[in-house]
C-alpha positions as CSV (number, residue, x, y, z in Angstrom):
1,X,-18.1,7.9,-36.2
2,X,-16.3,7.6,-39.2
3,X,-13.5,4.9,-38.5
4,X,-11.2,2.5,-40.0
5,X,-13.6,-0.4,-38.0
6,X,-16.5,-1.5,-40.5
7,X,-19.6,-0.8,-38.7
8,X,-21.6,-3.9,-37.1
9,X,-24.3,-3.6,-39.8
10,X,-22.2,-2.8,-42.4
11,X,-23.6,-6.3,-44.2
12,X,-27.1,-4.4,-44.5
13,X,-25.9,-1.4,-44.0
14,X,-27.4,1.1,-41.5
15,X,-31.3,2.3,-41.9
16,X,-30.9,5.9,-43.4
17,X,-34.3,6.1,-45.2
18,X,-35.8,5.2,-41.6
19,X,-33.8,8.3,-39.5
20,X,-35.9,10.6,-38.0
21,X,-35.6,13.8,-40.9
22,X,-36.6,17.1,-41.0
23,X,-39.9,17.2,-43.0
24,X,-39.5,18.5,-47.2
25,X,-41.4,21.8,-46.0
26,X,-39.1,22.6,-43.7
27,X,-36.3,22.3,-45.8
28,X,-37.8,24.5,-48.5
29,X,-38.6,26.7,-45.4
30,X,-35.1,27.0,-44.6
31,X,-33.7,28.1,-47.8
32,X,-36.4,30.4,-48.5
33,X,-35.7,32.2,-44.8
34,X,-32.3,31.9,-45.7
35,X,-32.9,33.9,-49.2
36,X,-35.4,36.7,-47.5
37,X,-32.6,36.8,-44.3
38,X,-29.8,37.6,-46.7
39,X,-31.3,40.0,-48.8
40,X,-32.6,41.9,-45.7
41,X,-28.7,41.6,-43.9
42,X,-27.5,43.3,-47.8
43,X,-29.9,46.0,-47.6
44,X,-29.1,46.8,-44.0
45,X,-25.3,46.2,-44.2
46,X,-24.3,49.9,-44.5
47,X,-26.2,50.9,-41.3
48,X,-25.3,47.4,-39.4
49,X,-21.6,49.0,-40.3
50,X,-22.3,52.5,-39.0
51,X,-23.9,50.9,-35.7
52,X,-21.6,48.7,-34.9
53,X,-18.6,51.3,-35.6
54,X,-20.5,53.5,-33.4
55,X,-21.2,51.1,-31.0
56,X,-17.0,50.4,-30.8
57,X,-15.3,53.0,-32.2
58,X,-11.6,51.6,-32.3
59,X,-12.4,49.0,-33.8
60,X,-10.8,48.1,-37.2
61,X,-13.0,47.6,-40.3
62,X,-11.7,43.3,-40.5
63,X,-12.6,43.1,-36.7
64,X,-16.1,45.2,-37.9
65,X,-16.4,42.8,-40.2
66,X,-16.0,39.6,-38.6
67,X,-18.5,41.1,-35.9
68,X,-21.0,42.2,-38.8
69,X,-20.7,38.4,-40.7
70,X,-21.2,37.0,-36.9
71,X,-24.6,39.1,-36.7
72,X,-25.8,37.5,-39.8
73,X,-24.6,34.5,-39.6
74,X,-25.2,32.9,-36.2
75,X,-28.8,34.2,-35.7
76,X,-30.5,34.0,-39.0
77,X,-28.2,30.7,-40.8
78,X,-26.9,28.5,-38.0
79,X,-30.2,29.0,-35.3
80,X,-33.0,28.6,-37.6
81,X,-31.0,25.4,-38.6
82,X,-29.9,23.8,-34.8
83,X,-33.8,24.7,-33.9
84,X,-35.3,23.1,-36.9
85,X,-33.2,19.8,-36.5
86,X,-33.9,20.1,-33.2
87,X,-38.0,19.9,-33.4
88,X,-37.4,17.0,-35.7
89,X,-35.3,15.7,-33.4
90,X,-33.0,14.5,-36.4
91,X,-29.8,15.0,-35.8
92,X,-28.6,11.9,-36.8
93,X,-30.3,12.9,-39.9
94,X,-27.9,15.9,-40.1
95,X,-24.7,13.6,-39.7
96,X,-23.8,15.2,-36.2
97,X,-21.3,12.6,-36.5
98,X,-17.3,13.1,-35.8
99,X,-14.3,12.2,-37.9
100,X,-11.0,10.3,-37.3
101,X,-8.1,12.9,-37.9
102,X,-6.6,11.0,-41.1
103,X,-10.0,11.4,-42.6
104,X,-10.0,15.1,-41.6
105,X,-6.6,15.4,-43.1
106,X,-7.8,13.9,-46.8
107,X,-10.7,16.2,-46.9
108,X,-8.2,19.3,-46.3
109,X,-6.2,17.8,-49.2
110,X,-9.6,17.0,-51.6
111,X,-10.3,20.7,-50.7
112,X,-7.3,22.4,-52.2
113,X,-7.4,20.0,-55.3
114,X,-11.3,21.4,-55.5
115,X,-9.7,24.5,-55.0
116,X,-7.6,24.5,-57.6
117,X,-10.2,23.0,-60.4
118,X,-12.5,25.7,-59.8
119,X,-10.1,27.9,-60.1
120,X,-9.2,26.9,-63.2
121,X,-13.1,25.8,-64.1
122,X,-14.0,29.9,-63.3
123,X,-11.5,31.6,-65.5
124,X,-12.7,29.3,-68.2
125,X,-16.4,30.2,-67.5
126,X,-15.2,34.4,-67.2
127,X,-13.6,33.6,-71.1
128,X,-16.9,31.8,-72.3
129,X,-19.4,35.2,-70.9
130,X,-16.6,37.9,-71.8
131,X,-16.9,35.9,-75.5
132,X,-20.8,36.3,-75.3
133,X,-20.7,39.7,-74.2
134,X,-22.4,38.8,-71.1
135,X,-21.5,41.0,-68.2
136,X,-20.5,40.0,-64.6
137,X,-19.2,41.7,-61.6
138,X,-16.0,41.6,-59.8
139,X,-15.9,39.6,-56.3
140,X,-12.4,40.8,-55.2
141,X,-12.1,41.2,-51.7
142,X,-11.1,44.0,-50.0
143,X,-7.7,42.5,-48.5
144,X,-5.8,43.2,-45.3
145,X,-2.2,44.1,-45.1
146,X,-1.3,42.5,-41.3
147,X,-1.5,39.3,-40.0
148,X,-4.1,40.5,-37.8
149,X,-6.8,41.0,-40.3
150,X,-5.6,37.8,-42.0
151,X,-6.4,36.1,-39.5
152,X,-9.6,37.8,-38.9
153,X,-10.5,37.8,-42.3
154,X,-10.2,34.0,-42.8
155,X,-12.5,33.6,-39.4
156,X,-15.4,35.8,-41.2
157,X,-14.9,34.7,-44.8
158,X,-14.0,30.8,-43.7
159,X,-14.7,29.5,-41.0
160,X,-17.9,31.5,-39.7
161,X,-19.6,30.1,-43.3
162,X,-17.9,27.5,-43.4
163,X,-19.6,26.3,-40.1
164,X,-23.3,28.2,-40.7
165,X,-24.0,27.4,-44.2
166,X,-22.7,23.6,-43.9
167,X,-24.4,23.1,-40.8
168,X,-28.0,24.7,-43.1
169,X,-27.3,23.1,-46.5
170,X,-25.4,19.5,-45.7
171,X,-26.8,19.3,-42.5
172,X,-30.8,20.0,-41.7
173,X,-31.4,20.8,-45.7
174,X,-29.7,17.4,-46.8
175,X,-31.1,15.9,-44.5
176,X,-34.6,16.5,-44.9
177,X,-34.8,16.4,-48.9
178,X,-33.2,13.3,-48.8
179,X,-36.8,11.9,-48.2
180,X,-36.3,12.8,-52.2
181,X,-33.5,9.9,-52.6
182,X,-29.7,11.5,-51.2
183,X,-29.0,11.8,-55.2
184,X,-31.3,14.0,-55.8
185,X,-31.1,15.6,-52.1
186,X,-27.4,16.8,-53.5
187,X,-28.0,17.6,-56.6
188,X,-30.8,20.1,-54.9
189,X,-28.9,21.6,-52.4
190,X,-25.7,22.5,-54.6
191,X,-28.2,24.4,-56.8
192,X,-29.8,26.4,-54.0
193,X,-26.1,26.8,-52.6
194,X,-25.2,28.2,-56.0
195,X,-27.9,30.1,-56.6
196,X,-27.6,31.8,-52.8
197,X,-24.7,33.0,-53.5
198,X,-25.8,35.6,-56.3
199,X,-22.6,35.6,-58.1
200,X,-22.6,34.8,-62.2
201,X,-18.8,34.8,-62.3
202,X,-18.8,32.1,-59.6
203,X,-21.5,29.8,-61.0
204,X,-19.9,27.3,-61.7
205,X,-17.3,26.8,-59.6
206,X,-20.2,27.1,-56.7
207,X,-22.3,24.3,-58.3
208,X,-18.9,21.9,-58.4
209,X,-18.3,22.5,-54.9
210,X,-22.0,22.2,-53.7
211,X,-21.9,18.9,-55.5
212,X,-18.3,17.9,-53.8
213,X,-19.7,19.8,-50.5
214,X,-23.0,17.2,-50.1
215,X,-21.0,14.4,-51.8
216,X,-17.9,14.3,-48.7
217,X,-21.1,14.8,-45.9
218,X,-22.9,12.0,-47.3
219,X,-19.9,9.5,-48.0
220,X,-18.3,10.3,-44.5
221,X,-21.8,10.4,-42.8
222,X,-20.5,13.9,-41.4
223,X,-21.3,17.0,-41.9
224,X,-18.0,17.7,-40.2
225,X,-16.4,16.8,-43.7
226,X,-18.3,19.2,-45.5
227,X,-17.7,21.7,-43.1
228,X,-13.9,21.2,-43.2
229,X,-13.9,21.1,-47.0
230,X,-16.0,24.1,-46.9
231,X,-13.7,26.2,-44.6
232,X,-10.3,25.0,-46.1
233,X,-11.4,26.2,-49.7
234,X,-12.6,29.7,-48.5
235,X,-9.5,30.3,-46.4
236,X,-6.7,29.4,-49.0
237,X,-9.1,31.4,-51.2
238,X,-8.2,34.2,-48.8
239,X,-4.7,33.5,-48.3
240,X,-4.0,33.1,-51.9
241,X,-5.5,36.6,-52.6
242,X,-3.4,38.1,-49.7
243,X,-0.5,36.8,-51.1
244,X,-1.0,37.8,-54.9
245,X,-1.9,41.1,-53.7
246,X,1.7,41.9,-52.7
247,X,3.2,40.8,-56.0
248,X,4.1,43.2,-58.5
249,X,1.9,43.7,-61.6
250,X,4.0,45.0,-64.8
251,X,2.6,47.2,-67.6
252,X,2.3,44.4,-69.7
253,X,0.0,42.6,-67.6
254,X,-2.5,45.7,-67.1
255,X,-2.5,46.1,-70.7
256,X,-3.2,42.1,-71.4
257,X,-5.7,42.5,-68.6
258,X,-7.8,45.3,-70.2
259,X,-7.9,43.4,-73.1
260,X,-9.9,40.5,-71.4
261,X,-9.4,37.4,-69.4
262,X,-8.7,35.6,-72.6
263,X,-5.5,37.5,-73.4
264,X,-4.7,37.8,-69.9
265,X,-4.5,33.9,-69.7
266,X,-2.2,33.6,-72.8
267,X,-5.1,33.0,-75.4
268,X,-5.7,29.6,-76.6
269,X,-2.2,28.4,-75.2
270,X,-3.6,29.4,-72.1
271,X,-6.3,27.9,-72.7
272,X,-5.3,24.3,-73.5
273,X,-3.0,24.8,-70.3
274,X,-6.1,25.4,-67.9
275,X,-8.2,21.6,-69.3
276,X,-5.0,20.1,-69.2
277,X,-4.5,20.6,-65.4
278,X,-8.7,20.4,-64.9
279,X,-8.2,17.2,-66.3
280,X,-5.0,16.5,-64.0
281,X,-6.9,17.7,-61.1
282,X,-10.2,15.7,-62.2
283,X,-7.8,12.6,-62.1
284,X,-6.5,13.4,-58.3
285,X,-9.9,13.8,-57.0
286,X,-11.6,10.8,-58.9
287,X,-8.5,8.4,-57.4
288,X,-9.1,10.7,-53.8
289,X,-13.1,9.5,-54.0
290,X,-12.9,6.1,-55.5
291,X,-11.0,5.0,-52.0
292,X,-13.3,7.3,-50.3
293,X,-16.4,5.2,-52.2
294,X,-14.7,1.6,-51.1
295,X,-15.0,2.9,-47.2
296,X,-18.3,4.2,-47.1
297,X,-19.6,0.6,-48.5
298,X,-17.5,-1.0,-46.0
299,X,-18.6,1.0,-43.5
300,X,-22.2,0.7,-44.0
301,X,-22.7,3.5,-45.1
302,X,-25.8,3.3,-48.1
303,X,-27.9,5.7,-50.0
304,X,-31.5,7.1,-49.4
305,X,-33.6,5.3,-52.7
306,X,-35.5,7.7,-54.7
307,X,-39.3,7.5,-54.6
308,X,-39.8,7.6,-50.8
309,X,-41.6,11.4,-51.0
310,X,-42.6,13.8,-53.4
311,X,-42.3,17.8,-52.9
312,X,-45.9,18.7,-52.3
313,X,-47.1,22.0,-53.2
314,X,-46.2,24.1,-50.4
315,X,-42.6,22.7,-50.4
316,X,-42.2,23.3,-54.1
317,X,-43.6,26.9,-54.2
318,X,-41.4,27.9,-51.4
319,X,-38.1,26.1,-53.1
320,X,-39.6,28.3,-56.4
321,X,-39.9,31.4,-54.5
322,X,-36.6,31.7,-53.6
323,X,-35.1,30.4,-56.3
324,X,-36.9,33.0,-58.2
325,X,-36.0,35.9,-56.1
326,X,-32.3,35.1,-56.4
327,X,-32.6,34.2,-60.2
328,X,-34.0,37.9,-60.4
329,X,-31.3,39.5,-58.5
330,X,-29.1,37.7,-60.9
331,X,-31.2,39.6,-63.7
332,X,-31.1,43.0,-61.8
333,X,-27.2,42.4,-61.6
334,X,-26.5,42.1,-65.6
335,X,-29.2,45.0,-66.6
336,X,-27.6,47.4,-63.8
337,X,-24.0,45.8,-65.7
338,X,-25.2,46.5,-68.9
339,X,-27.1,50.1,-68.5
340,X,-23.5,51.0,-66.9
341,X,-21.3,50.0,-70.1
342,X,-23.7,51.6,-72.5
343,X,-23.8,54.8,-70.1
């Protein structure tokens, strides 16, 4: 439990290289199911859609699509996960550990601020490929107009991933590749994370919050953390859309928006603007973690050394495997981008 109380062997700090983990293979294992599952859930999204309309026919496409993302989600990201920490029987390696409420609270506020930065940190990275010609596709979401499907929309876009996909990558995958060291353990899963989610556009913004997302589980020793983070970005990501979606956009606007995100941010003035309040935002989160850095080494809380294990062969071909798959899908993305402008 994450507390105010310094833990009893917070002079040594607590044995994390010696908790029971989930072995490197199976980590790899888990990403690389979790790669194959997705794919598979794409390819059969249209006819999960016509099913399960068929299956309830006055049902509303958010409330289809909640159920859909449920499908998906519970079965093939959060199972595999519970059963493989399970078999290890490591979920003390997984940080199945709780939260005070004030801590709870400060990660909701860290979230926004990451909110905000990658916000800012993605237009930036749209400027630098719409400079290089490189082509990336829209992510918009296709946003309700009731509270209703608000509602329903933040339970399949925040807090059904929120839960699955922290409970996979901060939970059983941290845990096991921290056999690795926990730096490098992080550093892995944000890539994966990133990579997973197939969107260029996003890159970035994905690899700082996979960084912040194993960064807050480790520090708090709770997965709970990232999972709060994790939710709290995605749904002010949704509300924030709902809301812009009902504001006007003038003539002027569509015109500076067809001309590219650059002039659409107010050229270089906009672009001064956008590091100035990165570098605000930086500021908040670094004062945010250096008191969050001061409690986890009063509470005990110390991390895995690197050097304890290596990726053997199997591990690594299965980490390159998917990796590779989603890596292509990225390719297949731009050339399908590409063949479509110069049709």
């Amino acid at each position: 439990m994450y507390s105010d109380i310094p833990r009893p062997e917070a002079a040594n700090g607590p044995d994390m290289g010696a908790r029971r983990r989930p072995p490197l293979a199976m980590g790899a294992a888990l990403y690389l199911w979790a790669v194959v599952s997705l794919i598979a859930f794409s390819l059969f999204s249209p006819a999960l859609g016509a099913f399960l309309q068929g299956l309830f026919p006055g049902m509303d496409a958010q409330a289809l699509s909640l159920l859909a993302t449920a499908v998906y989600y519970l079965p093939f990201v959060l199972l595999p996960a519970a059963l493989a920490v399970r078999r290890a029987g490591s979920a003390e390696a997984a940080r199945l550990n709780g939260m005070r409420p004030l801590a709870m609270l400060g990660m909701v506020g860290l979230a926004l601020c990451g909110l905000l930065l990658a916000q800012y940190v993605t237009v930036l990275w749209m400027m630098l490929l719409e400079a290089l010609h490189i082509p990336y596709a829209s992510t918009g979401l296709d946003l309700p107009t009731t509270t209703q499907g608000a509602t329903l929309m933040v339970l399949s876009v925040a807090v059904l991933p929120g839960v699955c996909e922290e409970f996979l990558f901060r939970g059983a995958m941290l845990g096991a590749f921290e056999r690795l060291g926990t730096k490098k353990a992080i550093v892995l899963t944000a890539v994966l994370f990133t990579l997973w989610h197939g969107s260029l556009s996003g890159v970035p913004a994905e690899l700082f919050t996979g960084l912040m997302l194993g960064y807050v589980a480790f520090a708090f020793d709770s997965v709970y953390a990232a999972i709060t983070y994790h939710t709290v970005h995605n749904a002010a990501i949704v509300l924030m859309n709902v809301y812009s979606a009902g504001a006007e956009v003038t003539a002027e606007e569509e015109a500076l928006l067809a001309q590219g995100t650059f002039a659409y941010m107010g050229g270089w003035q906009g672009v001064f603007w956008m590091l100035f309040y990165v570098a605000l935002l930086a500021w908040a989160m670094r004062g945010f973690l250096r008191v969050t850095e001061h409690s986890r080494r009063m509470h005990g809380i110390r991390a895995v050394p690197p050097g304890g294990e290596k990726l053997r062969a199997g591990a690594l071909c299965m980490l390159c495997v998917g990796a590779l798959i989603m890596a292509g899908i990225y390719a297949l993305d731009i050339a399908a981008l590409l063949a479509g402008g110069a049709a």
